[in-house]
C-alpha positions in Angstrom: 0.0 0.0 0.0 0.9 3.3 -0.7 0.5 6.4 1.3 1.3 9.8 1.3 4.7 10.5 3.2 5.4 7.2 3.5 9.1 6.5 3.7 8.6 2.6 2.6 7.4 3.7 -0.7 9.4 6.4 -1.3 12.2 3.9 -1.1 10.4 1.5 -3.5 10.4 4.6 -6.0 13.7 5.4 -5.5 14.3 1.5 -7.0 13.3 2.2 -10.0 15.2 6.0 -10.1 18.6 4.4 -9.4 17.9 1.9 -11.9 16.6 4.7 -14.8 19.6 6.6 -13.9 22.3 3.7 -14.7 20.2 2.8 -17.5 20.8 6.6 -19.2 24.3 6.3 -17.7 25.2 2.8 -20.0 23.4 4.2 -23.0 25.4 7.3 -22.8 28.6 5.6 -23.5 30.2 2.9 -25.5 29.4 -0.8 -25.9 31.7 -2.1 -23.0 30.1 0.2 -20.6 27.0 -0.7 -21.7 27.5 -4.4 -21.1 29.1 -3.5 -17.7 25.8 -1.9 -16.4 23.2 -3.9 -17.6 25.3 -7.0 -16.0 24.9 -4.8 -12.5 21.6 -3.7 -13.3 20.1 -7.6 -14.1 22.6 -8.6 -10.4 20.8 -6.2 -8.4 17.5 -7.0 -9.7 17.8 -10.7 -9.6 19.4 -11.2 -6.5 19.9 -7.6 -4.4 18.2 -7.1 -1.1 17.2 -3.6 -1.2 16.2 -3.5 2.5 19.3 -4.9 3.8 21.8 -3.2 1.2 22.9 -6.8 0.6 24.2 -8.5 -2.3 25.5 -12.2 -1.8 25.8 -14.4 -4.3 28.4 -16.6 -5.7 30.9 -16.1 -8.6 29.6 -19.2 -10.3 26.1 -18.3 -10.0 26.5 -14.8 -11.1 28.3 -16.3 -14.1 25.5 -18.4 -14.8 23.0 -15.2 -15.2 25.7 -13.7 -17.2 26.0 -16.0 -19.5 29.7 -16.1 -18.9 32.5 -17.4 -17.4 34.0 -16.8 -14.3 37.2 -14.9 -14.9 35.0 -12.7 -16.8 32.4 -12.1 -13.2 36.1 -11.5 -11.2 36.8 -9.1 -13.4 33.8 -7.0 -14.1 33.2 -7.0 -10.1 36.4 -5.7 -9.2 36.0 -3.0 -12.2 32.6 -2.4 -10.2 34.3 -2.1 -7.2 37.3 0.1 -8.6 34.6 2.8 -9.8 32.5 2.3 -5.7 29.4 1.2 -6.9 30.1 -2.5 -4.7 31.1 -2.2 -1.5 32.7 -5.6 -0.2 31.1 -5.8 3.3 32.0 -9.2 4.7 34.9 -10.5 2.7 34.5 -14.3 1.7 35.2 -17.3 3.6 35.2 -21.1 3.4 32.1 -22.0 2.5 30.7 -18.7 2.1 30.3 -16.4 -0.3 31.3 -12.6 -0.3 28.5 -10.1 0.7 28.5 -6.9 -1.1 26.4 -3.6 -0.6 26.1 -0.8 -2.9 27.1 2.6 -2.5 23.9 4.8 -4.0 25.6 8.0 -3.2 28.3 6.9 -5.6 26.2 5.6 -8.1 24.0 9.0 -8.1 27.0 10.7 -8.5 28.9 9.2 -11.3 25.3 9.1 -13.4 24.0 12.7 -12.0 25.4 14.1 -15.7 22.6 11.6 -17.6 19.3 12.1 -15.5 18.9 15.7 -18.0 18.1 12.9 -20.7 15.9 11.1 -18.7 13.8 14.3 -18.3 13.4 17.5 -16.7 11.1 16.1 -13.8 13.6 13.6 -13.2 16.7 15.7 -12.9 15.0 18.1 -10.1 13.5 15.0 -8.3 16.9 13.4 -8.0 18.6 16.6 -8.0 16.8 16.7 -4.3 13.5 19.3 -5.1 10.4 16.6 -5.7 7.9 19.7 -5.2 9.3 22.0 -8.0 9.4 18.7 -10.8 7.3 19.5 -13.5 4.3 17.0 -13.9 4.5 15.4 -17.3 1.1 14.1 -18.9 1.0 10.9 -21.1 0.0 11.7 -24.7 -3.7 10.9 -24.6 -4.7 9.9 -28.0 -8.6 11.0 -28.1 -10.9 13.3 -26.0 -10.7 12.7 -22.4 -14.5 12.9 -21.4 -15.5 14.9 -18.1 -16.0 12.9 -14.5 -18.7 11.2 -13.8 -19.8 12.7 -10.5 -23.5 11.4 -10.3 -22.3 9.3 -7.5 -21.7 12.5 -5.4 -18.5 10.7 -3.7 -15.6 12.8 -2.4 -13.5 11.0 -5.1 -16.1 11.8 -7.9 -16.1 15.3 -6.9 -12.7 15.7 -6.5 -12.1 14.2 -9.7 -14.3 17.0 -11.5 -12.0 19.6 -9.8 -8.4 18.0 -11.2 -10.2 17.5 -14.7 -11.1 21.5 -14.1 -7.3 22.2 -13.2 -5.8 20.1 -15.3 -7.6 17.6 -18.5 -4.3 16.1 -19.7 -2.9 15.5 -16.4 -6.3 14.1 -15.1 -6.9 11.9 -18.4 -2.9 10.8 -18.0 -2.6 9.8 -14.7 -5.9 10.2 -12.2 -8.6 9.2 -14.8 -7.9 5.5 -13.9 -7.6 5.9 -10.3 -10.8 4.1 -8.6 -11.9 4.5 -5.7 -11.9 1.5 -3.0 -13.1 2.6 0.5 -13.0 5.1 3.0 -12.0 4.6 6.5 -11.8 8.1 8.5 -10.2 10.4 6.9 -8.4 8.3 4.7 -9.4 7.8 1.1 -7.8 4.7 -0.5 -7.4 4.5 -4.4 -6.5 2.1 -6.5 -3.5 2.3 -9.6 -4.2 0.1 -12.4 -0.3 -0.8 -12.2 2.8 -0.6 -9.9 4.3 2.2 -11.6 1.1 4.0 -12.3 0.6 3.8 -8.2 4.3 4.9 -7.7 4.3 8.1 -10.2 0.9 9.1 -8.7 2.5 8.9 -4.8 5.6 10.9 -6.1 4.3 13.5 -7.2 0.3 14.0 -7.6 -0.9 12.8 -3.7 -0.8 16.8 -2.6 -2.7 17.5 -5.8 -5.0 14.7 -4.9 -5.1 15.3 -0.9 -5.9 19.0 -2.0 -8.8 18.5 -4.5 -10.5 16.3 -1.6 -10.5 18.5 0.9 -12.3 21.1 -1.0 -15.6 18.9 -1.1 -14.5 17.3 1.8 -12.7 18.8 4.5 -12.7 15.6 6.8 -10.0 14.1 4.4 -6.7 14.0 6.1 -4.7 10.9 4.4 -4.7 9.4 0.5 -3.8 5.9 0.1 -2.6 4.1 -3.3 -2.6 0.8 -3.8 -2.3 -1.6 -6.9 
C-alpha cells in the first residue's frame, strides 16, 4: 500500500530511479560500458536485497545469469568495485560467499550528468527538489471525457476539480484511479499498475489530498494501492 509521506514507498520509487539513472548512464557511452551496467543492473535485480543493502551471491552463479565465465564475473566486479558502486562488506570465507552492498551515493553521482536525458522532472526529483518537478502528462490519444460525479463521492467530486485544473494531467494519470473505500479520513485509491501507483504517490498525492479537501474537509490521508 501506498501512502502519502510514506518512507517505505518512497524507497520502493527510488528503486526504480537508481535503476533509470544507470540505465541513461550505460546508454550514454560505449558498448563495454554498456554491457558492464546492464550485467549490475540484471545482479541487483535478480538477487539484491534492497532493504538490507545486501548482495550475496556466488561467482559461479553470477556467471550463470551472465551468460559467462567466471574470470569474466572476477573481473567485471572488481571493475565495479574500482569505480565504488560494490562495497565488499564481509569479505568471503570457506564456505561462504562474499557479501556486497552498494554505494547509492556513488552511483548518483557518477550518473547525475545523464538524468537531463531522462527528463526535466527527473533531474530536479533526484537533484533533491520533488515539489518543483514538472508533472508530465502521457500523450492521450482522443478526447478525455468529463467525470462522472452522479455518485456525489468525495472521489467523484474531486475528480471533476483535477479534470477542471488540469484535462491532460487528469486523463494521464488520475482518470484511472478508482476509488476503494473510506476509513476516517483516509481515502484509499487504487492504480491500475505498480508504476502508475508509484508516479501518482511521487508526485500528484498533494494535488489529490488538495482537490479532496475542498468537497470534503474531513480528508486528512490518501492511500494508493495496486
Amino acid at each position: 500500500m501506498q501512502l502519502v509521506k510514506s518512507a517505505g514507498q518512497r524507497d520502493a520509487a527510488r528503486k526504480y530511479d537508481i535503476i533509470t539513472a544507470l540505465g541513461a548512464y550505460a546508454l550514454a557511452r560505449n558498448k563495454h560500458d554498456q554491457r558492464l551496467v546492464l550485467r549490475l543492473i540484471t545482479l541487483m535485480t535478480a538477487r539484491y536485497n534492497w532493504a538490507r543493502d545486501e548482495l550475496a551471491v556466488g561467482q559461479r552463479e553470477i556467471a550463470q545469469l551472465w551468460s559467462v565465465d567466471e574470470r569474466t564475473v572476477k573481473r567485471d566486479m572488481a571493475k565495479l568495485r574500482g569505480m565504488g558502486w560494490l562495497v565488499v562488506k564481509r569479505q568471503g570465507a570457506r564456505g561462504r560467499v562474499t557479501e556486497y552492498g552498494l554505494d547509492h551515493d556513488r552511483i548518483l553521482a557518477t550518473t547525475e550528468g545523464e538524468w537531463r536525458n531522462v527528463g526535466p522532472d527527473f533531474d530536479l526529483r533526484m537533484s533533491g527538489k520533488p515539489e518543483q518537478s514538472p508533472i508530465v502528462p502521457l500523450p492521450v490519444k482522443s478526447h478525455v471525457p468529463e467525470p462522472d460525479t452522479s455518485s456525489g463521492s468525495e472521489w467523484a467530486l474531486a475528480q471533476a476539480i483535477l479534470y477542471a485544473e488540469a484535462p491532460d494531467l487528469y486523463g494521464s494519470w488520475l482518470r484511472n484511479l478508482v476509488r476503494v473505500e473510506r476509513a476516517g479520513g483516509r481515502l484509499t485509491l487504487r492504480a491500475p499498475s505498480r508504476f502508475h501507483g508509484s508516479y501518482v504517490q511521487t508526485h500528484l498525492t498533494r494535488r489529490i489530498l488538495s482537490a479532496c479537501q475542498v468537497v470534503d474537509g474531513d480528508v486528512t490521508e490518501i492511500a494508493v494501492i495496486d
